[in-house]
MARTIKOL-553771 format. One record per residue (C-alpha): x negated, z negated, y negated; residue in three letters. Coordinates in steps of 0.2 Angstrom, whole numbers, plus 5000, padded with zeros to 4 digits. Example, Ala and Ser with C-alpha at 12.3 -4.5 7.8 and 13.67 -1.06 7.14 Angstrom:
<atoms>
4938, 4961, 5022, ALA;
4932, 4964, 5005, SER;
</atoms>
This chain:
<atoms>
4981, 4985, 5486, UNK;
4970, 4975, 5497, UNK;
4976, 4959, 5504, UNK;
4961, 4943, 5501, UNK;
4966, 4929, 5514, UNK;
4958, 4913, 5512, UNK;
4955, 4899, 5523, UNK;
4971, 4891, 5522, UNK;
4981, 4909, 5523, UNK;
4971, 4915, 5538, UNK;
4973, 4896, 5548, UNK;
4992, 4900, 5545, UNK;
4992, 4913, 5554, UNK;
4997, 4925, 5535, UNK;
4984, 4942, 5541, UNK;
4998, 4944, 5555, UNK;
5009, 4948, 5540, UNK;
5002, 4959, 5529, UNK;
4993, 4976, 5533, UNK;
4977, 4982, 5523, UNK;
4970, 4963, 5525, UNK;
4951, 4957, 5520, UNK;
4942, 4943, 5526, UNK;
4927, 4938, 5518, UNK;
4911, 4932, 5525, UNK;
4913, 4914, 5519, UNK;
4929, 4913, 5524, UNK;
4923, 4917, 5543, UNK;
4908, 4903, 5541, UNK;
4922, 4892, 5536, UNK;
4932, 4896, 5550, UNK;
4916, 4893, 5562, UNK;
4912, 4876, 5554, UNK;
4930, 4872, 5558, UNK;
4929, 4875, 5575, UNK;
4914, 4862, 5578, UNK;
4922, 4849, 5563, UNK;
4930, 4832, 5565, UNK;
4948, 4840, 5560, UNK;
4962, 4838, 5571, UNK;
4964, 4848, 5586, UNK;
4977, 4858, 5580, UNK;
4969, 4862, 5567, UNK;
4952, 4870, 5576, UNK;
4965, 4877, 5589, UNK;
4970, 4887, 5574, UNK;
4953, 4891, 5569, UNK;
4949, 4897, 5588, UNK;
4964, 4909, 5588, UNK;
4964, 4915, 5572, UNK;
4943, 4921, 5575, UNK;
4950, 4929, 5592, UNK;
4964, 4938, 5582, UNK;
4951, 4944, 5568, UNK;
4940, 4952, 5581, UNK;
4952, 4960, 5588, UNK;
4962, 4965, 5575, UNK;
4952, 4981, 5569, UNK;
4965, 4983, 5555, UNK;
4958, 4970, 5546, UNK;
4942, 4972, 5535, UNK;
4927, 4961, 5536, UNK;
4912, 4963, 5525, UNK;
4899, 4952, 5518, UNK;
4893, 4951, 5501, UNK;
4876, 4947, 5493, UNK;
4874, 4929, 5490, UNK;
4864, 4933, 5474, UNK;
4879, 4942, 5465, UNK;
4891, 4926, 5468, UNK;
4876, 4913, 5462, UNK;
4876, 4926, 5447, UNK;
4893, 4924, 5446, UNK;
4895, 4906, 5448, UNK;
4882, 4904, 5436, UNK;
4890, 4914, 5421, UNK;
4905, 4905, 5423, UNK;
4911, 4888, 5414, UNK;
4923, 4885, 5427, UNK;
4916, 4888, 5445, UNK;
4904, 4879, 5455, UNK;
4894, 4881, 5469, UNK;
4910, 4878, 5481, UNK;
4916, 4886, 5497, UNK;
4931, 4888, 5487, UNK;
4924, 4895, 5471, UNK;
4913, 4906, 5482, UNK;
4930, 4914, 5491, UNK;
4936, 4917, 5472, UNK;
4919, 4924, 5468, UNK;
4922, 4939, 5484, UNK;
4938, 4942, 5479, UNK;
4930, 4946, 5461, UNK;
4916, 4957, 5468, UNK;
4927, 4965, 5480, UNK;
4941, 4970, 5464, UNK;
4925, 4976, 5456, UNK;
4915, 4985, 5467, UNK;
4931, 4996, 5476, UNK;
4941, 4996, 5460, UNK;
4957, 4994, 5468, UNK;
4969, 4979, 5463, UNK;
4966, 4964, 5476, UNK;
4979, 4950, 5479, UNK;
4970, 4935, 5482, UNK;
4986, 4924, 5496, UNK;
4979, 4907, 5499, UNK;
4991, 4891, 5507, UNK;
4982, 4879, 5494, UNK;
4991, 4874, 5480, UNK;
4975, 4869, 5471, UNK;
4966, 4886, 5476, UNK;
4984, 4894, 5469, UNK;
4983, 4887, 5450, UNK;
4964, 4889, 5450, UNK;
4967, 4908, 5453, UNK;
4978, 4913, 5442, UNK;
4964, 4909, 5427, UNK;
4956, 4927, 5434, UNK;
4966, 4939, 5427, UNK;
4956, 4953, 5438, UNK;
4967, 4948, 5453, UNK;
4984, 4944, 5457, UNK;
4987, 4929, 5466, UNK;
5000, 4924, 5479, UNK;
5004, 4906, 5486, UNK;
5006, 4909, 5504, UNK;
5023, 4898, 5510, UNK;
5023, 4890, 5528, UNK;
5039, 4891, 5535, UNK;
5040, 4873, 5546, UNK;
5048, 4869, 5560, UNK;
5065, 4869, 5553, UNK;
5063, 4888, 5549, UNK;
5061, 4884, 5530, UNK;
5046, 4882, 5517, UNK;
5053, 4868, 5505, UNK;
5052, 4851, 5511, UNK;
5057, 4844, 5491, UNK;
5039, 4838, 5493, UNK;
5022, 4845, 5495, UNK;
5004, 4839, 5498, UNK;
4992, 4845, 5484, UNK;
4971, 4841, 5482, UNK;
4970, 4847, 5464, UNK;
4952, 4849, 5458, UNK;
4943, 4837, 5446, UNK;
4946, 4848, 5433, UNK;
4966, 4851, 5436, UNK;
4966, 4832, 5443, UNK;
4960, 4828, 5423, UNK;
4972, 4841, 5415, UNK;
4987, 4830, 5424, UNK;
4983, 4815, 5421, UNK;
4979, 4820, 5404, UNK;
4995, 4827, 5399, UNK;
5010, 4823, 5411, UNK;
5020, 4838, 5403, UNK;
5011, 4851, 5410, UNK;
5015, 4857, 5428, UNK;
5000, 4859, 5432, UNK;
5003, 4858, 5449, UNK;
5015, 4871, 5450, UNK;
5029, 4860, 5457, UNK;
5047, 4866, 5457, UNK;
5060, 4855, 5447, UNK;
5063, 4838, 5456, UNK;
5050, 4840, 5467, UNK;
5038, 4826, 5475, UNK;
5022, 4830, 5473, UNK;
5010, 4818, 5487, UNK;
4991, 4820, 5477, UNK;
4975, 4817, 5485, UNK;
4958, 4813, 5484, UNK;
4943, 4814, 5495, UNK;
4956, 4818, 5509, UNK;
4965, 4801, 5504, UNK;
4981, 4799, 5496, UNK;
4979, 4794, 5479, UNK;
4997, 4795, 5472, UNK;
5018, 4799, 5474, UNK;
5022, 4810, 5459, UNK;
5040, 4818, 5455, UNK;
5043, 4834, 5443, UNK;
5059, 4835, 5434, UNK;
5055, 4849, 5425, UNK;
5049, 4840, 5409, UNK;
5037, 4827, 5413, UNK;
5027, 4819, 5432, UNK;
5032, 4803, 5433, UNK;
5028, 4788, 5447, UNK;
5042, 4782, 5460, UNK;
5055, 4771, 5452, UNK;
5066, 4766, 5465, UNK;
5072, 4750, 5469, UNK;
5075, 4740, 5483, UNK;
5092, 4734, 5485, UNK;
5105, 4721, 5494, UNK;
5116, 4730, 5509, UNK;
5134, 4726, 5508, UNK;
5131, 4715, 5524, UNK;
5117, 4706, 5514, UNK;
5102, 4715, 5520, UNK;
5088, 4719, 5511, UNK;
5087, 4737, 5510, UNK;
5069, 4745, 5507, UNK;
5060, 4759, 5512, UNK;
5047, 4759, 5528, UNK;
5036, 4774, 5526, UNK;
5031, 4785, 5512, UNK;
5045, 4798, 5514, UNK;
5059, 4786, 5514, UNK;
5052, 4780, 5497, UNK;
5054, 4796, 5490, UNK;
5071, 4798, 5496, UNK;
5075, 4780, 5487, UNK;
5070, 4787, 5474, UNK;
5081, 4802, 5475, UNK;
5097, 4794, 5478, UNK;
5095, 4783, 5466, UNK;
5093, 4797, 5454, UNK;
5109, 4798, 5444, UNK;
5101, 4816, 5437, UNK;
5102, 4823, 5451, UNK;
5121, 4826, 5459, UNK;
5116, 4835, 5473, UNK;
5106, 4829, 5487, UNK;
5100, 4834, 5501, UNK;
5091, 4826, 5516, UNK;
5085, 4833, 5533, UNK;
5077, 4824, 5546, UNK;
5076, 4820, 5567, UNK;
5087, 4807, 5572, UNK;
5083, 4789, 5568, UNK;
5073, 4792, 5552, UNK;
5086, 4784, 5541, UNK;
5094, 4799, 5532, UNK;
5111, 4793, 5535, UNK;
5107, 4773, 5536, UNK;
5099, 4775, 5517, UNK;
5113, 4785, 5512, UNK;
5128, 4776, 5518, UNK;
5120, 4758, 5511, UNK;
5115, 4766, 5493, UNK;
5133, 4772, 5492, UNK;
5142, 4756, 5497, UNK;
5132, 4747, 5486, UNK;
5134, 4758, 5471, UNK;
5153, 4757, 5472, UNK;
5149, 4737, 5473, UNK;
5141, 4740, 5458, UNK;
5155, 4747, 5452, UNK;
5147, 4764, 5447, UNK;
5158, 4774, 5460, UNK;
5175, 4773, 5464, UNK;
5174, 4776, 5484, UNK;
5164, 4786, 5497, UNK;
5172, 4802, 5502, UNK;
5165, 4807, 5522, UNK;
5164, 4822, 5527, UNK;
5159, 4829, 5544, UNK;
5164, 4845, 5555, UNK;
5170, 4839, 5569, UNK;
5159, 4850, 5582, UNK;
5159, 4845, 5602, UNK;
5139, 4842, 5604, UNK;
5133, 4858, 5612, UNK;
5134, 4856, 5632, UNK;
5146, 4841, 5631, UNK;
5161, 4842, 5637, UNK;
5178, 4843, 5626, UNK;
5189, 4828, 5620, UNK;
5205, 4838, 5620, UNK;
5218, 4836, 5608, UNK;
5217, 4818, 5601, UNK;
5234, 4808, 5596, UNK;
5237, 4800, 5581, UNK;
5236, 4803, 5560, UNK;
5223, 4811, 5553, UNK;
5212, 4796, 5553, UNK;
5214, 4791, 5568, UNK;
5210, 4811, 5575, UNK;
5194, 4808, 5567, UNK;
5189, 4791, 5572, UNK;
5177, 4794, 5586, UNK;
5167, 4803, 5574, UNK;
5165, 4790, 5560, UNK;
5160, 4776, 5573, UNK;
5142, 4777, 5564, UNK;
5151, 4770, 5548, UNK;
5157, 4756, 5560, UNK;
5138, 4754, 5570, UNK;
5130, 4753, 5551, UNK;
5142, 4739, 5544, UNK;
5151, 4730, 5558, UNK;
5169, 4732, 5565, UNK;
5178, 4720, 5552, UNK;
5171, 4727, 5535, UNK;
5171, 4746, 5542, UNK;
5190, 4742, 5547, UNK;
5192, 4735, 5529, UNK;
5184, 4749, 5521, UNK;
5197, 4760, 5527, UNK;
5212, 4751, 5521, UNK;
5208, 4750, 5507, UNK;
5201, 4766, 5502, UNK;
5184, 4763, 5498, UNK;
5180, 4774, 5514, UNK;
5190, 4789, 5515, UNK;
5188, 4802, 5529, UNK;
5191, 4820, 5524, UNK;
5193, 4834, 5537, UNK;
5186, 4850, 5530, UNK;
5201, 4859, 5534, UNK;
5210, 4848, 5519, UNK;
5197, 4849, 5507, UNK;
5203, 4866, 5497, UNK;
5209, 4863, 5480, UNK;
5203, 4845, 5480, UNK;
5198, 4837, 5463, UNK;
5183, 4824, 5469, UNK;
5180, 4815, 5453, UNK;
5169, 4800, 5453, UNK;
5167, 4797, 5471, UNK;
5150, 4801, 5482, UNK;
5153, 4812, 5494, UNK;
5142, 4809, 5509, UNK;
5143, 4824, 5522, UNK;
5133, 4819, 5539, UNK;
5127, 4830, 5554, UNK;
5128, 4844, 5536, UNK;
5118, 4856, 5551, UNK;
5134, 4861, 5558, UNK;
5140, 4867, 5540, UNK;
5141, 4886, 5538, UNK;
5135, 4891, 5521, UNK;
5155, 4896, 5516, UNK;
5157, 4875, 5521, UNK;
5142, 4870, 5510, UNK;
5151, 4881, 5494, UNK;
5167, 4873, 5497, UNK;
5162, 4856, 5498, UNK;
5149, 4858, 5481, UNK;
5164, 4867, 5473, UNK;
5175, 4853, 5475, UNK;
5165, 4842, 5463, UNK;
5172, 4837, 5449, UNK;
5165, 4822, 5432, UNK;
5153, 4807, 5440, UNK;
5153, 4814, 5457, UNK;
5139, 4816, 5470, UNK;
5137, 4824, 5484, UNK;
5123, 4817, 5496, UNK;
5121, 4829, 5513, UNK;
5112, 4821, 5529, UNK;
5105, 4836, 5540, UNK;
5094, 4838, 5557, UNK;
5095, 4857, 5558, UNK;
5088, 4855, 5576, UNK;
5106, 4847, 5581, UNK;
5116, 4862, 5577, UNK;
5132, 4863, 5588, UNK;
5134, 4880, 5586, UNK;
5130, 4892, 5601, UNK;
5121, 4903, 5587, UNK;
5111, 4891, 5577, UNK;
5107, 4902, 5562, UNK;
5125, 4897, 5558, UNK;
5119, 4884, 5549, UNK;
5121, 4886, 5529, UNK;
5106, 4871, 5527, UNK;
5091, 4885, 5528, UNK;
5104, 4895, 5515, UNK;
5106, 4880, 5502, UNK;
5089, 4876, 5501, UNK;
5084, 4895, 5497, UNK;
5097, 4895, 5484, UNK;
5097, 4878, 5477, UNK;
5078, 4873, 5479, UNK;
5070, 4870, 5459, UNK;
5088, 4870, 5453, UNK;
5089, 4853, 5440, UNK;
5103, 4847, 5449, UNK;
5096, 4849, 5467, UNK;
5084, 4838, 5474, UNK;
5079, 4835, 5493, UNK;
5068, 4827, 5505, UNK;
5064, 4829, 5521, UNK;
5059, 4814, 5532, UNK;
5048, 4815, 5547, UNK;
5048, 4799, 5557, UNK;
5059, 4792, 5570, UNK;
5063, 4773, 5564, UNK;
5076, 4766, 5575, UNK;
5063, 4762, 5589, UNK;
5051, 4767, 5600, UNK;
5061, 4771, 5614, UNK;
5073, 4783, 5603, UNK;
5054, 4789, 5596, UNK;
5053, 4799, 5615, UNK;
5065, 4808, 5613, UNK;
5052, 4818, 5603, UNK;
5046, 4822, 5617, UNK;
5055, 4833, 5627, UNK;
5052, 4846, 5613, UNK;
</atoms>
């Protein structure tokens, strides 16, 4: 089988993993116009180092086609035009035809995916990124459909056109601007619903970037009993979460808010010893953040009367969590046995919401963590949804911690 790499797959770095790889002659021009384009930097650095790797790497099969074949081509079809992207298609095509061996065409684009797959002489492969978290599902993705799949969607909302997993945002754009938020449930696309909402202190809760509106929208989705979100600090993961469940219970929809944390010395700090007191009062320093969120008098409040209960994991086996939410921050220090216990704990009108920055694990082995397990095995599961958001909201001074990375 002979590996076809598009653009997209070749700028992510994908002919370092396959072996018997072939780079068409468009594909190089493409590669060359980047380099002297008005994209980012990053993106003509990736151009640079992936024209030095293809010269050097003499595993990797470059070959130029005649231009008159893909017109011909072009020209017999009803569905291709005169495209950089319909021409890559058309070499994949002449290079199935003319070595007769089976080619698998592995492109990053979404669009150039679908489009693909209505040429049953080659297979095609959507090339996953893994980003910086070391996993490829974000719970939403970035998709430029063509005109004709841009139609076909907007045509018919029940088709996935798109190829979205279940619950997934789908960001669509247009002449490289953003031309609408979609969400896939599996049966239908349909726009953001959420809704802004009053705190339990009186604030008006409401989202300040595009991320933060789609994970509104996900807490407030009562199909959707797990939930997970992973972020950098100071993107509101847990701020959104805490002040949707408090107001929820205000709304008399829950009956209290179940917190879970494991209780991890922050790597490189110091130990607090053995602390004195119940079992609440062992965990407090760790659910000051409830207090920092809601204020000292309401936080105290909570407590006593139950509508905040702390839960160790330690005393979590054999627990019957009916219609609570349970909200489990810092979820990157969870081990995947963790993450089983605490989803196998819930029980009728429960949620589970997890807050997760999988760069803050506390473990000394950081591939501890069971988040990059959970989203493998839960990602396009109907009662799993996720977002991951990007930036730092508290405020420009906890914005530099970036960086030091």
């Amino acid at each position: 089988m002979i590996n076809f790499l598009d653009t997209s797959a070749v700028l992510e770095g994908a002919y370092l993993k396959y072996s018997n790889t072939f780079i068409s002659a468009t594909v190089l021009m493409e590669l060359e116009n980047i380099k002297s384009s008005n994209k980012s930097e990053h993106i003509k650095y990736l151009a640079r180092q992936a024209t030095r790797d293809i010269i050097a790497f003499k595993s990797i099969t470059k070959k130029p086609f005649s231009q008159e074949k893909i017109d011909k081509l072009i020209n017999k079809s009803a569905i291709l035009s005169d495209i950089h992207d319909h021409r890559i298609l058309c070499e994949a095509l002449l290079l199935a035809r003319e070595t007769k061996e089976e080619v698998n065409f592995i492109t990053c684009d979404s669009s150039q995916y679908l489009f693909a797959q209505q040429f049953p002489k080659i297979k095609t492969e959507l090339y996953r990124v893994l980003n910086e978290d070391g996993f490829e599902y974000n719970g939403w993705g970035l998709y430029t459909p063509t005109e004709n799949i841009m139609a076909q969607l907007y045509t018919d909302l029940s088709q996935n056109v798109l190829g979205c997993r279940i619950n997934e945002f789908a960001e669509i754009f247009e002449d490289g601007q953003l031309k609408d938020v979609l969400f896939w449930n599996g049966k239908n696309y349909r726009n953001l619903k959420y809704q802004n909402f009053t705190s339990v202190l009186g604030e008006q809760i409401r989202p300040r970037n595009l991320e933060q509106k789609m994970y509104l929208d996900l807490l407030q989705n009562r199909d959707i009993p797990i939930k997970l979100c992973v972020a950098k600090f100071g993107t509101g993961k847990s701020f959104l979460a805490l002040n949707y469940a408090l107001h929820e219970i205000q709304q008399g929809r829950f009956d209290k808010i179940v917190f879970v944390k494991n209780n991890l010395e922050v790597k490189g700090a110091g130990t607090l010893g053995t602390l004195p007191g119940d079992e609440i009062a062992k965990q407090y320093p760790w659910l000051r953040q409830i207090e920092d969120h809601i204020g000292p008098q309401l936080f105290e409040e909570y407590l006593e009367n139950k509508t905040i209960e702390p839960a160790h994991l330690s005393t979590l086996r054999g627990r019957d969590l009916k219609n609570c939410i349970v909200l489990v921050d810092e979820a990157e220090n969870l081990l995947a046995t963790n993450i089983q216990l605490l989803v196998g704990r819930m029980a009728a009108n429960s949620e589970i919401i997890f807050c997760a920055d999988v760069k803050q694990c506390d473990y000394q082995d950081e591939s501890k963590s069971g988040i990059p397990k959970m989203i493998k095995a839960f990602a396009g599961h109907p009662l799993f949804g996720m977002v991951k958001l990007l930036k730092t909201e508290r405020s420009d001074v906890a914005a530099m911690a970036d960086l030091m990375d």
